[in-house]
PyMOL Python script that loads the backbone (N, CA, C, O; Angstrom):
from pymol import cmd

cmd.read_pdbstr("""\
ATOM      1  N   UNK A   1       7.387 -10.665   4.116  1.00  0.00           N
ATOM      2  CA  UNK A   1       6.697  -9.559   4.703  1.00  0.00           C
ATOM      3  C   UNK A   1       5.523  -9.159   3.819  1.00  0.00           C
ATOM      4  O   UNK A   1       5.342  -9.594   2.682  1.00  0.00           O
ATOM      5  N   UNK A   2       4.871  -8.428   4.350  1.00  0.00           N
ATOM      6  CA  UNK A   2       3.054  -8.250   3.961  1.00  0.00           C
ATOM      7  C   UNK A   2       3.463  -6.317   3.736  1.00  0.00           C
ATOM      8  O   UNK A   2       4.181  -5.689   4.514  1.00  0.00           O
ATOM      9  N   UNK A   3       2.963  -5.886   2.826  1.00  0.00           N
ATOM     10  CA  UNK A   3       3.020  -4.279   2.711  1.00  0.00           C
ATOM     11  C   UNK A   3       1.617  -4.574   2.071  1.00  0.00           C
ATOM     12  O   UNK A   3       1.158  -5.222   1.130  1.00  0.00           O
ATOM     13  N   UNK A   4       1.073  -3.552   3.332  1.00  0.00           N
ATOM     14  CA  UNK A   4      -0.678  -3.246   3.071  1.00  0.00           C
ATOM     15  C   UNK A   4      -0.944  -1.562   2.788  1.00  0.00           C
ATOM     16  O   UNK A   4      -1.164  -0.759   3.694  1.00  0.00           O
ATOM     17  N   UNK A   5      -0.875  -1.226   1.363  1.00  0.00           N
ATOM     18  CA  UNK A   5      -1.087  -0.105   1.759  1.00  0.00           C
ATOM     19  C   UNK A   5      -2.651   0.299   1.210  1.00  0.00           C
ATOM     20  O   UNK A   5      -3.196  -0.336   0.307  1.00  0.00           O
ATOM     21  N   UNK A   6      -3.202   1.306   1.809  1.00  0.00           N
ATOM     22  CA  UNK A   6      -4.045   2.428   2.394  1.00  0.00           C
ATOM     23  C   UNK A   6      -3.995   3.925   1.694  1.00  0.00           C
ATOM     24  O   UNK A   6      -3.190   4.840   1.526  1.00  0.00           O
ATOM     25  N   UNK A   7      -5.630   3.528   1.334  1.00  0.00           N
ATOM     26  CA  UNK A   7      -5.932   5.039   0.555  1.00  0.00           C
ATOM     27  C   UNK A   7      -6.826   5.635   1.613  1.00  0.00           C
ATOM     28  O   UNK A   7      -8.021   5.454   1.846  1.00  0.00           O
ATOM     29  N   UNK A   8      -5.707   6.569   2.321  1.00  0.00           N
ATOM     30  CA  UNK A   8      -6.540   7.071   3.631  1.00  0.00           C
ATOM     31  C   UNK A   8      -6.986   8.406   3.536  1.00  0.00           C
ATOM     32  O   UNK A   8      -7.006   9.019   4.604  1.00  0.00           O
ATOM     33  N   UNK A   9      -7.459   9.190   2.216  1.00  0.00           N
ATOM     34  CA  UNK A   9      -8.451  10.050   2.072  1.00  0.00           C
ATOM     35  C   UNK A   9      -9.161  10.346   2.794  1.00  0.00           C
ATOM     36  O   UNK A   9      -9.591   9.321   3.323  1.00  0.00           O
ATOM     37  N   UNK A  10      -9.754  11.480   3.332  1.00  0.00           N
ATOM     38  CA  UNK A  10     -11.051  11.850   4.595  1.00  0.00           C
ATOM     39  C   UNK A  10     -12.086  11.031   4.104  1.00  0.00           C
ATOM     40  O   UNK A  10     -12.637  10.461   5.047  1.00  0.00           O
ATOM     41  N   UNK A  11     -12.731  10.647   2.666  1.00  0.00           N
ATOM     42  CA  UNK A  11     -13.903  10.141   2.322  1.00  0.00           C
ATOM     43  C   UNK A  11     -13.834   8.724   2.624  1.00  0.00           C
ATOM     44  O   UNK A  11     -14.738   8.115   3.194  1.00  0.00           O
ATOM     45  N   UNK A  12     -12.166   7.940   2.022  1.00  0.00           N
ATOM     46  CA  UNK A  12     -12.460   6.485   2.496  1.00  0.00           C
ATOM     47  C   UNK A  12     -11.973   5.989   3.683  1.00  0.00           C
ATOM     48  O   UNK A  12     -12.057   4.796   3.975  1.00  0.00           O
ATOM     49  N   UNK A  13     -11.296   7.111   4.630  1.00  0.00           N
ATOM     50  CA  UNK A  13     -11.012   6.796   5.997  1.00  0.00           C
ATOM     51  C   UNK A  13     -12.111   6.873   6.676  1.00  0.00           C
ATOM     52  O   UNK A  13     -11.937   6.709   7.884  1.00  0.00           O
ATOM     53  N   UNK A  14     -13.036   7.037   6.393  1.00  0.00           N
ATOM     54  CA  UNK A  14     -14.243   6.578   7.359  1.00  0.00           C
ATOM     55  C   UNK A  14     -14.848   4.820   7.475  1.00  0.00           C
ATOM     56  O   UNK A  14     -15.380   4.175   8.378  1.00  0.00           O
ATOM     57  N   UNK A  15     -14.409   4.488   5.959  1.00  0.00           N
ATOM     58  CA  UNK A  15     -14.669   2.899   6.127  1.00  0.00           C
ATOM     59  C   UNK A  15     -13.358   2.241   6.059  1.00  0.00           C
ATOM     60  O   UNK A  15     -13.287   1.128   5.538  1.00  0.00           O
ATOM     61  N   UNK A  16     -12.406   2.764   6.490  1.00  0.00           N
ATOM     62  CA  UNK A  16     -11.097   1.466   7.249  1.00  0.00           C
ATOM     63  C   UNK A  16     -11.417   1.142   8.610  1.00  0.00           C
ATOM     64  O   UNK A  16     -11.951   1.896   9.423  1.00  0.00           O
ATOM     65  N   UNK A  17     -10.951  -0.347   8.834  1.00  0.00           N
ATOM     66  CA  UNK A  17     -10.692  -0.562  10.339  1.00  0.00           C
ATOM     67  C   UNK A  17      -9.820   0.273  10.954  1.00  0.00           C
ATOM     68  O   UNK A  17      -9.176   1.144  10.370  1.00  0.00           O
ATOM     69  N   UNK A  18      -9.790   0.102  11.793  1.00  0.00           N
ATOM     70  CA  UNK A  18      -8.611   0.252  13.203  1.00  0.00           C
ATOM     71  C   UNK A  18      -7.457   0.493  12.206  1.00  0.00           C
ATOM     72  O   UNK A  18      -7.551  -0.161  11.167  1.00  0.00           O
ATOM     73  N   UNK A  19      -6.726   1.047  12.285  1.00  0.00           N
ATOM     74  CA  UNK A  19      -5.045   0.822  11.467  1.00  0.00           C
ATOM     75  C   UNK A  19      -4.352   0.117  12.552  1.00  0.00           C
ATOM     76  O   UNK A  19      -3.763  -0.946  12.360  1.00  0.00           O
ATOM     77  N   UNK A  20      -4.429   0.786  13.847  1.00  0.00           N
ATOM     78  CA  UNK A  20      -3.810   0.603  15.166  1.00  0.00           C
ATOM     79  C   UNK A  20      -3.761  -1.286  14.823  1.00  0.00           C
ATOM     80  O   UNK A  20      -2.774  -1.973  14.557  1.00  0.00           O
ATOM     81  N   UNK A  21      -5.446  -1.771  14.984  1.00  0.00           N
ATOM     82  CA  UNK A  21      -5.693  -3.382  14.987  1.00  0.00           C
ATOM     83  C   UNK A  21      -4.931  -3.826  13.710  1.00  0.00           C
ATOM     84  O   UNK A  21      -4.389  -4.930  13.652  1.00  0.00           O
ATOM     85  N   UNK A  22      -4.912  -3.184  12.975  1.00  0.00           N
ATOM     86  CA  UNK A  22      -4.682  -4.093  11.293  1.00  0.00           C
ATOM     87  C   UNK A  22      -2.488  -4.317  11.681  1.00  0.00           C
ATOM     88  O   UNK A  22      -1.644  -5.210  11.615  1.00  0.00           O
ATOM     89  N   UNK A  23      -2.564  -2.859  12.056  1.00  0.00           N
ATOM     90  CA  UNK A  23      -0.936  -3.291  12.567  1.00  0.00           C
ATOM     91  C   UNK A  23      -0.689  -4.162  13.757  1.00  0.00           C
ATOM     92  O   UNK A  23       0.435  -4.643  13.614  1.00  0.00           O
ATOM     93  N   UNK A  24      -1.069  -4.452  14.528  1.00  0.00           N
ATOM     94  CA  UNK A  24      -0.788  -5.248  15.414  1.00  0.00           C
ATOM     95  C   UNK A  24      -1.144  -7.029  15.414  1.00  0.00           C
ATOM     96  O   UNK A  24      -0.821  -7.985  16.119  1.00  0.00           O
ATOM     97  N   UNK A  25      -2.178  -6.763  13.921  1.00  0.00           N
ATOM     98  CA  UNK A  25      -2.372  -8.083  13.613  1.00  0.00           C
ATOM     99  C   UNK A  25      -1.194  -8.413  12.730  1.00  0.00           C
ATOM    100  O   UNK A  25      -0.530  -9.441  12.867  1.00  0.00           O
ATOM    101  N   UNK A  26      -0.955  -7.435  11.763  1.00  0.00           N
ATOM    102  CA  UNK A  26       0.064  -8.019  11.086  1.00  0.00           C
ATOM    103  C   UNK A  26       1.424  -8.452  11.546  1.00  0.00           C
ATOM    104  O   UNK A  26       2.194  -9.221  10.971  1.00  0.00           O
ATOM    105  N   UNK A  27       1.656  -7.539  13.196  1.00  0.00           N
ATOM    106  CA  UNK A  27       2.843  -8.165  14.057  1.00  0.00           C
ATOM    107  C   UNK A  27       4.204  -7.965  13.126  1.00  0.00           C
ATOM    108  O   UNK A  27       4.333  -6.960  12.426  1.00  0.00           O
ATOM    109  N   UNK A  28       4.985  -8.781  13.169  1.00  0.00           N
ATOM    110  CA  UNK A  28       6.832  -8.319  12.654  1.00  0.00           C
ATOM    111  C   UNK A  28       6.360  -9.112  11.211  1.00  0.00           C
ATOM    112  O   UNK A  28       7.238  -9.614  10.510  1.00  0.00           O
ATOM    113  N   UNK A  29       5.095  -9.184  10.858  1.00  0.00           N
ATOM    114  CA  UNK A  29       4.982 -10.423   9.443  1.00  0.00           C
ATOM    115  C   UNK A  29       4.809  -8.902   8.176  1.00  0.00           C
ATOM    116  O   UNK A  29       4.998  -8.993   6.963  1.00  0.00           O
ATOM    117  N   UNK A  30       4.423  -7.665   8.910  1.00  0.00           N
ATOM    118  CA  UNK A  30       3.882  -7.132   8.064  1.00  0.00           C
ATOM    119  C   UNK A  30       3.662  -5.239   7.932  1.00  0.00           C
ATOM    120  O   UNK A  30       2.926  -4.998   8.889  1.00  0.00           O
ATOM    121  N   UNK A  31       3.867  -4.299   7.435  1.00  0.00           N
ATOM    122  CA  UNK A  31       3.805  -3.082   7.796  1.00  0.00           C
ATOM    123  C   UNK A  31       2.214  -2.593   7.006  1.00  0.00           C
ATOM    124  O   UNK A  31       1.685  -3.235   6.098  1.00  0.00           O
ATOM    125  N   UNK A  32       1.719  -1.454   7.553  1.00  0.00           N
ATOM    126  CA  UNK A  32       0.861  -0.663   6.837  1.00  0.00           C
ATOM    127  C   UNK A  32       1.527   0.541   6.346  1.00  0.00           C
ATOM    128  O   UNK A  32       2.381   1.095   7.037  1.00  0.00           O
ATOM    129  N   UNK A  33       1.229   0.928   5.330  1.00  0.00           N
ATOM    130  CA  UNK A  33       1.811   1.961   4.252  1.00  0.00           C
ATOM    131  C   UNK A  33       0.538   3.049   4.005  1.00  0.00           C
ATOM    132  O   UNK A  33      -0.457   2.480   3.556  1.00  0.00           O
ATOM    133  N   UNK A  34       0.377   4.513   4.213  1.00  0.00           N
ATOM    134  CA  UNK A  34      -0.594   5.059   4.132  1.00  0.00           C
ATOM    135  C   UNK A  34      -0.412   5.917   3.044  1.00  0.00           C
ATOM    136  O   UNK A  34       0.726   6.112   2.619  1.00  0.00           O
ATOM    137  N   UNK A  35      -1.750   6.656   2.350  1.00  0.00           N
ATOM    138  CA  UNK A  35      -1.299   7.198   1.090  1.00  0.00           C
ATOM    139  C   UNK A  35      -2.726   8.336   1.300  1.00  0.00           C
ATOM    140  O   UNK A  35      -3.869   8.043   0.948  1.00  0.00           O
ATOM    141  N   UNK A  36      -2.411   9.366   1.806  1.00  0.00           N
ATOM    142  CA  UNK A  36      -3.795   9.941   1.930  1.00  0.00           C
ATOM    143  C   UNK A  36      -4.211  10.792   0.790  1.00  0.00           C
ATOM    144  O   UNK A  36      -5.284  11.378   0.645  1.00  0.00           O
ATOM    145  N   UNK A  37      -2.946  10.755  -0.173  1.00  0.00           N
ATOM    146  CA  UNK A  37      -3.340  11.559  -1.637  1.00  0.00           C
ATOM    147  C   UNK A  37      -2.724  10.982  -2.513  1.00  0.00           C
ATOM    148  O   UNK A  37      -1.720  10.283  -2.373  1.00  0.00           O
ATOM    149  N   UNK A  38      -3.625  11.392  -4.039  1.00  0.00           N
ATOM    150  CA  UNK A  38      -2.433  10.879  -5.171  1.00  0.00           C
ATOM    151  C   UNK A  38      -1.076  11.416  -4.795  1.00  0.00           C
ATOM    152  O   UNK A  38      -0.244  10.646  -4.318  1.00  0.00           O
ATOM    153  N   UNK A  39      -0.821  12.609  -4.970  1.00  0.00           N
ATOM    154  CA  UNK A  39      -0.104  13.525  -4.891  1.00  0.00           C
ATOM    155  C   UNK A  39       1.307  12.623  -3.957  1.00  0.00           C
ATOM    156  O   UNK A  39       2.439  12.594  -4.439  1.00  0.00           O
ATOM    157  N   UNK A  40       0.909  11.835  -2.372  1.00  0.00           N
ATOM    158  CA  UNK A  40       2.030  11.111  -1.632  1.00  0.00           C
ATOM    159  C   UNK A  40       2.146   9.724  -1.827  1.00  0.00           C
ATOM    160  O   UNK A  40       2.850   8.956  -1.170  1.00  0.00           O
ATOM    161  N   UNK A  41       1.029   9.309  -3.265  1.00  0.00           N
ATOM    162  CA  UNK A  41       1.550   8.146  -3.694  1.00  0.00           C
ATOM    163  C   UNK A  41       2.737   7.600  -4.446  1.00  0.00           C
ATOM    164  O   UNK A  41       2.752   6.369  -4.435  1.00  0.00           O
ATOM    165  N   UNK A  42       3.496   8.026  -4.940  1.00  0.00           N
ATOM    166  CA  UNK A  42       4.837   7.899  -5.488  1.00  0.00           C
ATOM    167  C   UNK A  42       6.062   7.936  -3.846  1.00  0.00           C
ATOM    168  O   UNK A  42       6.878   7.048  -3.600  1.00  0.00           O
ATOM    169  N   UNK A  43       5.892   8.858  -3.213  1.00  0.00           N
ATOM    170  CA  UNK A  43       6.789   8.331  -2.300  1.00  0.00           C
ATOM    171  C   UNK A  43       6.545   7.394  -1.413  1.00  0.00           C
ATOM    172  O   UNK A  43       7.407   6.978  -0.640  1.00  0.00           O
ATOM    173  N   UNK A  44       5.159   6.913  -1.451  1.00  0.00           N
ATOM    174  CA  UNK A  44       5.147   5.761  -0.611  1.00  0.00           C
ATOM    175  C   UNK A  44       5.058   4.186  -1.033  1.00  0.00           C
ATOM    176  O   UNK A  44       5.068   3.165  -0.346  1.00  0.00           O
ATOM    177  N   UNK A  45       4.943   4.459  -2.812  1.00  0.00           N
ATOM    178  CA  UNK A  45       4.949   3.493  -3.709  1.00  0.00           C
ATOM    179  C   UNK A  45       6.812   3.221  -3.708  1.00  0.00           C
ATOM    180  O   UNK A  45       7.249   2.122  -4.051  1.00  0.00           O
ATOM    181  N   UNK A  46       7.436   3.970  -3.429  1.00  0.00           N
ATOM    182  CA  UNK A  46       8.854   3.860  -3.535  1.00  0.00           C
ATOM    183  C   UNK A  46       9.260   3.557  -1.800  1.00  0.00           C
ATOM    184  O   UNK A  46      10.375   3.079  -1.590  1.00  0.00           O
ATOM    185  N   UNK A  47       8.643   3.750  -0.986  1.00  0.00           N
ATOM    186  CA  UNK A  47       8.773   3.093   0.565  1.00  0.00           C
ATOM    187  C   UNK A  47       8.579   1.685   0.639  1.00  0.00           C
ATOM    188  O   UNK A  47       9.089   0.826   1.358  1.00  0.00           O
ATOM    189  N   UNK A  48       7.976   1.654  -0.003  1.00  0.00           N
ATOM    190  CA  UNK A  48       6.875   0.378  -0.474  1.00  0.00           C
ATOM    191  C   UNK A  48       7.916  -0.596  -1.557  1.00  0.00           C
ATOM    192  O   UNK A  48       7.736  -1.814  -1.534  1.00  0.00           O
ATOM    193  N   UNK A  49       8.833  -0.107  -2.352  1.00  0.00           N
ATOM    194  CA  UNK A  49       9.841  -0.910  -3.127  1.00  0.00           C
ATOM    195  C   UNK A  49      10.894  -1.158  -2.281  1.00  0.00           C
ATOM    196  O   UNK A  49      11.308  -2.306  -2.115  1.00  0.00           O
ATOM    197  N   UNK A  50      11.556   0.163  -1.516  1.00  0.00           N
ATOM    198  CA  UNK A  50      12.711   0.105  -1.019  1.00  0.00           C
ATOM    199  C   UNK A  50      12.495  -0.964   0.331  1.00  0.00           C
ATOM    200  O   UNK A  50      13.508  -1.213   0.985  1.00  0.00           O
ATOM    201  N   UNK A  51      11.454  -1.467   0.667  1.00  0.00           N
ATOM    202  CA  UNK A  51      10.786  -2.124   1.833  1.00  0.00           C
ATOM    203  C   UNK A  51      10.829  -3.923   1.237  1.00  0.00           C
ATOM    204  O   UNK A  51      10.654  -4.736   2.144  1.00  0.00           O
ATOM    205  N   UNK A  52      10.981  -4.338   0.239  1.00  0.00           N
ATOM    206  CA  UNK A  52      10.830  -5.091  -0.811  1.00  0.00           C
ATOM    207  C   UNK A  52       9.908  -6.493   0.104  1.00  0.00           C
ATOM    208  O   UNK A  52      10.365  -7.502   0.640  1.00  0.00           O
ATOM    209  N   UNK A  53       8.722  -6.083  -0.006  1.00  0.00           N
ATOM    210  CA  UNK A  53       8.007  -7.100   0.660  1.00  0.00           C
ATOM    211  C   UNK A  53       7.889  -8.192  -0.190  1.00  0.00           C
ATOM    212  O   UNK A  53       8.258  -8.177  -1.365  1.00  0.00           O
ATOM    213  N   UNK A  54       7.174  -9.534   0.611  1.00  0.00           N
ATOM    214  CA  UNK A  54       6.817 -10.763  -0.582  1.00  0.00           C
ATOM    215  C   UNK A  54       5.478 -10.219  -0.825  1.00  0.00           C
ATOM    216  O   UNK A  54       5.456 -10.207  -2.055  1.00  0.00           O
ATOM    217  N   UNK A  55       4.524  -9.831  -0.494  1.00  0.00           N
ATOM    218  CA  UNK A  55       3.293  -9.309  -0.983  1.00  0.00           C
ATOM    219  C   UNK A  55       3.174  -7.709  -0.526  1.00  0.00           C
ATOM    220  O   UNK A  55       3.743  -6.997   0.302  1.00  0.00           O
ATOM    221  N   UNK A  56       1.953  -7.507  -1.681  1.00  0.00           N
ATOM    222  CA  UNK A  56       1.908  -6.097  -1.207  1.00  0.00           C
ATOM    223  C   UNK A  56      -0.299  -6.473  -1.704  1.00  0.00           C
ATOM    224  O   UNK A  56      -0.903  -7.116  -2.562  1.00  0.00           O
ATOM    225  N   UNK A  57      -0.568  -5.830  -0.846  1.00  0.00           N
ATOM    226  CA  UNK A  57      -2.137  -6.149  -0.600  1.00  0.00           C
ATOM    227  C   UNK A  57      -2.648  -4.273  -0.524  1.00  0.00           C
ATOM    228  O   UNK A  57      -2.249  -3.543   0.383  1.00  0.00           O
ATOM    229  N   UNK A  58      -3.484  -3.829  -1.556  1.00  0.00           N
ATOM    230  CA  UNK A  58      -4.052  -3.080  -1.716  1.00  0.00           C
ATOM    231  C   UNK A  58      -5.372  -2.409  -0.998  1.00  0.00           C
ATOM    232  O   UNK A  58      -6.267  -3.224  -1.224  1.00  0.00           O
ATOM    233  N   UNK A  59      -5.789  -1.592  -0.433  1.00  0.00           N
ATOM    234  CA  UNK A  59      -7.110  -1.372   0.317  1.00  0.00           C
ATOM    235  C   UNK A  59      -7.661  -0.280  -0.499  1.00  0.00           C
ATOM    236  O   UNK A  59      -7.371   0.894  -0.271  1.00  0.00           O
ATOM    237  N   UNK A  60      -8.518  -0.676  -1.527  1.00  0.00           N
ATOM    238  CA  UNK A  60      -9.235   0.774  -2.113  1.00  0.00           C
ATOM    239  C   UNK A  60     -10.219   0.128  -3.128  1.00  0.00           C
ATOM    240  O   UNK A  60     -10.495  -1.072  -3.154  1.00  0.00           O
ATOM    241  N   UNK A  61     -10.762   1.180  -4.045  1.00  0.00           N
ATOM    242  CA  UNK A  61     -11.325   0.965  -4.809  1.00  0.00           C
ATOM    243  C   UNK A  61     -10.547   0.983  -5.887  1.00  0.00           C
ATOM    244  O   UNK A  61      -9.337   1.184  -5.788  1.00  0.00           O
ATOM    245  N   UNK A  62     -11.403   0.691  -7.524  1.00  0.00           N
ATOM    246  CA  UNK A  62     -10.603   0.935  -8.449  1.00  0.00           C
ATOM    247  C   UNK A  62      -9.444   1.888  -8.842  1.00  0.00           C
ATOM    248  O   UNK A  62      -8.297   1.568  -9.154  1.00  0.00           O
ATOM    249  N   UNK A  63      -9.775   2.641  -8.793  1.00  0.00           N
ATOM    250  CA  UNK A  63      -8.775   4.310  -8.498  1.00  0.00           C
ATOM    251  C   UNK A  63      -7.834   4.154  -7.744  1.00  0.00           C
ATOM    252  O   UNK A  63      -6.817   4.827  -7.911  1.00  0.00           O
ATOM    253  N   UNK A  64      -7.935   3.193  -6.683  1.00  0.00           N
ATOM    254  CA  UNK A  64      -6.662   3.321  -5.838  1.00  0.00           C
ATOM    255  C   UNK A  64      -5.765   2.338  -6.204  1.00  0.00           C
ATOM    256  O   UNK A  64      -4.557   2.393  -5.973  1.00  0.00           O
ATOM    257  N   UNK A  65      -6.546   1.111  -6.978  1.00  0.00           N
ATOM    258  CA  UNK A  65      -6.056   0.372  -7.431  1.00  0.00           C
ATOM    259  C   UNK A  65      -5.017   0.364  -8.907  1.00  0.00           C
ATOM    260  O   UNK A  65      -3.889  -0.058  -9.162  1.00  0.00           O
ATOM    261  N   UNK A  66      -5.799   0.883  -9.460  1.00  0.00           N
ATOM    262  CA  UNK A  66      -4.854   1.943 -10.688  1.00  0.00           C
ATOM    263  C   UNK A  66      -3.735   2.478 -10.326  1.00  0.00           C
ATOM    264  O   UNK A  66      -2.617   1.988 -10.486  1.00  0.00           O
ATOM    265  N   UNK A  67      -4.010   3.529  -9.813  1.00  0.00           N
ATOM    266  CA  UNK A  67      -2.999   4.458  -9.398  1.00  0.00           C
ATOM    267  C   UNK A  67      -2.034   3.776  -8.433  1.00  0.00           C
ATOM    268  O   UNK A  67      -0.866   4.154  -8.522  1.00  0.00           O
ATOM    269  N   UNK A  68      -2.350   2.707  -7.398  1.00  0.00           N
ATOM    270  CA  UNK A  68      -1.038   2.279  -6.728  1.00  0.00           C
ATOM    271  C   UNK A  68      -0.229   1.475  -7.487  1.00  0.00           C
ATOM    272  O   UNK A  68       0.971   1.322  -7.259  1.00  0.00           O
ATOM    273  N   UNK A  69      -1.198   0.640  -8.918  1.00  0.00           N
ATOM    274  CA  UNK A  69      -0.192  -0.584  -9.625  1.00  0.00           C
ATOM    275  C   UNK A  69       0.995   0.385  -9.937  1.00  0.00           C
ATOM    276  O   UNK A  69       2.206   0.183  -9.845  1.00  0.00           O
ATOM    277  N   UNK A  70       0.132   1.769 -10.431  1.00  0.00           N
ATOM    278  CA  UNK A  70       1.034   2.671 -11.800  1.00  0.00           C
ATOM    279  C   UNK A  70       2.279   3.192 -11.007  1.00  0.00           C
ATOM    280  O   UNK A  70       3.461   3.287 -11.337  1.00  0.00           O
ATOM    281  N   UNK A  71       1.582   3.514  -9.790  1.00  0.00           N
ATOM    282  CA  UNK A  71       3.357   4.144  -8.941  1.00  0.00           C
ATOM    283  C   UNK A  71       4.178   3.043  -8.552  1.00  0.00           C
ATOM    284  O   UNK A  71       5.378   3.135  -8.809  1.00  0.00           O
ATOM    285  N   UNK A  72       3.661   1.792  -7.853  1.00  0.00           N
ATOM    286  CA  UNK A  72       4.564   1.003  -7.828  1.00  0.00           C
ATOM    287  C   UNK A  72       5.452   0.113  -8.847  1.00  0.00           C
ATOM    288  O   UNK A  72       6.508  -0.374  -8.445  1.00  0.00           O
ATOM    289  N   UNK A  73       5.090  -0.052  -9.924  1.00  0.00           N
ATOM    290  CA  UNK A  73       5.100  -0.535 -11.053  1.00  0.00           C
ATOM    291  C   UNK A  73       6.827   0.607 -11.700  1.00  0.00           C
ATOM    292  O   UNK A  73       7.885   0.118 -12.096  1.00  0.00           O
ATOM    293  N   UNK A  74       6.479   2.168 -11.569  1.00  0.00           N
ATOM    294  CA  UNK A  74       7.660   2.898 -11.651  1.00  0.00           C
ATOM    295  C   UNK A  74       8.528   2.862 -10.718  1.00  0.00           C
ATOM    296  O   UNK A  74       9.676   3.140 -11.064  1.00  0.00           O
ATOM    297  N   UNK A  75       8.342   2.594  -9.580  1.00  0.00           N
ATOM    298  CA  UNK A  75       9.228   2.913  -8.161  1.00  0.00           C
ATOM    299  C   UNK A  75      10.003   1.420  -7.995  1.00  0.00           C
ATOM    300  O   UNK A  75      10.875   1.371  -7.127  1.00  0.00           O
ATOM    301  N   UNK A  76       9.710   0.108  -8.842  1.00  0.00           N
ATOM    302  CA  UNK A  76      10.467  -1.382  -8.989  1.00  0.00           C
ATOM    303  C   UNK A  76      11.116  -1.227  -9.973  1.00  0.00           C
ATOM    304  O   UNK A  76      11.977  -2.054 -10.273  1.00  0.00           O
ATOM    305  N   UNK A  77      10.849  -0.012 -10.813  1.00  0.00           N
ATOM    306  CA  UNK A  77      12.181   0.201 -12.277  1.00  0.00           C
ATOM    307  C   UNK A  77      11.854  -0.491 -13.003  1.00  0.00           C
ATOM    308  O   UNK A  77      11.953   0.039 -14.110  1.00  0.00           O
ATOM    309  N   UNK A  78      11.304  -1.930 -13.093  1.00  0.00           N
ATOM    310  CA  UNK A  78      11.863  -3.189 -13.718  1.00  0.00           C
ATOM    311  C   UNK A  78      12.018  -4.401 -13.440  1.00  0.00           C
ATOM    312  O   UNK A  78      12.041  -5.366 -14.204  1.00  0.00           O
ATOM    313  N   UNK A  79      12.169  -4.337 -11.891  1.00  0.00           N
ATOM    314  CA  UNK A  79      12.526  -5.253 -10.845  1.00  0.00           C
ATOM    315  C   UNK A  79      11.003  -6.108 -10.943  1.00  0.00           C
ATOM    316  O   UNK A  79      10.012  -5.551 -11.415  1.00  0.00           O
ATOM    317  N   UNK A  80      10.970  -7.453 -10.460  1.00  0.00           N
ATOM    318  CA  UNK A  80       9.758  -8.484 -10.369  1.00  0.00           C
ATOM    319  C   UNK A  80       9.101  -7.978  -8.819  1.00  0.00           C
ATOM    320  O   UNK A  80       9.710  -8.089  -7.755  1.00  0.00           O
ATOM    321  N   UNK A  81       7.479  -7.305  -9.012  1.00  0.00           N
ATOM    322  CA  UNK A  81       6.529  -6.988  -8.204  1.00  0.00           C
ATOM    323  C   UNK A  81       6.608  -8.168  -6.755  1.00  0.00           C
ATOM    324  O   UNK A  81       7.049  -9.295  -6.530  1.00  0.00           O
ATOM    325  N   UNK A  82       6.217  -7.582  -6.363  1.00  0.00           N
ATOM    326  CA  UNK A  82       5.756  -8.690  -5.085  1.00  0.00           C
ATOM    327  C   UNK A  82       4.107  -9.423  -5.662  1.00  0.00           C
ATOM    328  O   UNK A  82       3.331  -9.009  -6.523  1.00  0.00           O
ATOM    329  N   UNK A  83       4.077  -9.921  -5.296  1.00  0.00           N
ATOM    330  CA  UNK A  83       2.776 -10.532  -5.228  1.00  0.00           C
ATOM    331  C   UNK A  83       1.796 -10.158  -4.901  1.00  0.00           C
ATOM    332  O   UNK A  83       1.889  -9.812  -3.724  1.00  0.00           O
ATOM    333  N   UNK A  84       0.035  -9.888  -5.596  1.00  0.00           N
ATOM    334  CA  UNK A  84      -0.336  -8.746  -5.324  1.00  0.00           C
ATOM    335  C   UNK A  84      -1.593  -9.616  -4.869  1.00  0.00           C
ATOM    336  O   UNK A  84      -1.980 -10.698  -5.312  1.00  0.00           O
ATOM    337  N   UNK A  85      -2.161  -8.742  -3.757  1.00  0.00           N
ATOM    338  CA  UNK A  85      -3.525  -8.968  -3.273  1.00  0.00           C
ATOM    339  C   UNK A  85      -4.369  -8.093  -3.180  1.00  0.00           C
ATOM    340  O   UNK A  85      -4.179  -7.175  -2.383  1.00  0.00           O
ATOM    341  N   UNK A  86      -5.347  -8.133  -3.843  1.00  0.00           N
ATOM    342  CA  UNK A  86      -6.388  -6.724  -4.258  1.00  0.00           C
ATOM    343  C   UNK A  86      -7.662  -6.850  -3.254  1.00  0.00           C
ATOM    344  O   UNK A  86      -8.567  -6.016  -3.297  1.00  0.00           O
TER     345      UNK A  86
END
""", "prot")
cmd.dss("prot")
cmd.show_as("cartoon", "prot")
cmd.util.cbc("prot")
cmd.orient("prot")
């Protein structure tokens, strides 16, 4: 399974696609995970573990990129990451 998650902020939700299209492309292969603040990134970095995909594919800039390694990185304990696509 594919976990795509989404820094869906008012500033960078103006340049995502479709979510609607991105989920229906990904079909039963794959979920979207949304994170519209730091603040609901830890519980969705832990949706996102308890979900234990083979990849997990990032949509942001640096900052989002940071901050999602750092929550997911705590929310696997320890456990081996999925495979990451930036």
């Amino acid at each position: 399974m594919i976990a795509l998650i989404l820094n869906t902020n008012p500033v960078l939700r103006r340049a995502l696609p479709d979510l609607t299209a991105i989920s229906a492309q990904l079909g039963d292969t794959g979920r979207v995970f949304e994170s519209p603040s730091l603040e609901a990134l830890p519980h969705v970095a832990q949706a996102i573990a308890d979900a234990a995909p083979d990849y997990l594919a990032i949509w942001g800039g640096d900052g989002t990129i940071h901050a999602t390694l750092s929550a997911v990185t705590t929310a696997y304990a320890g456990r081996p990451l999925p495979t990451l696509c930036l």
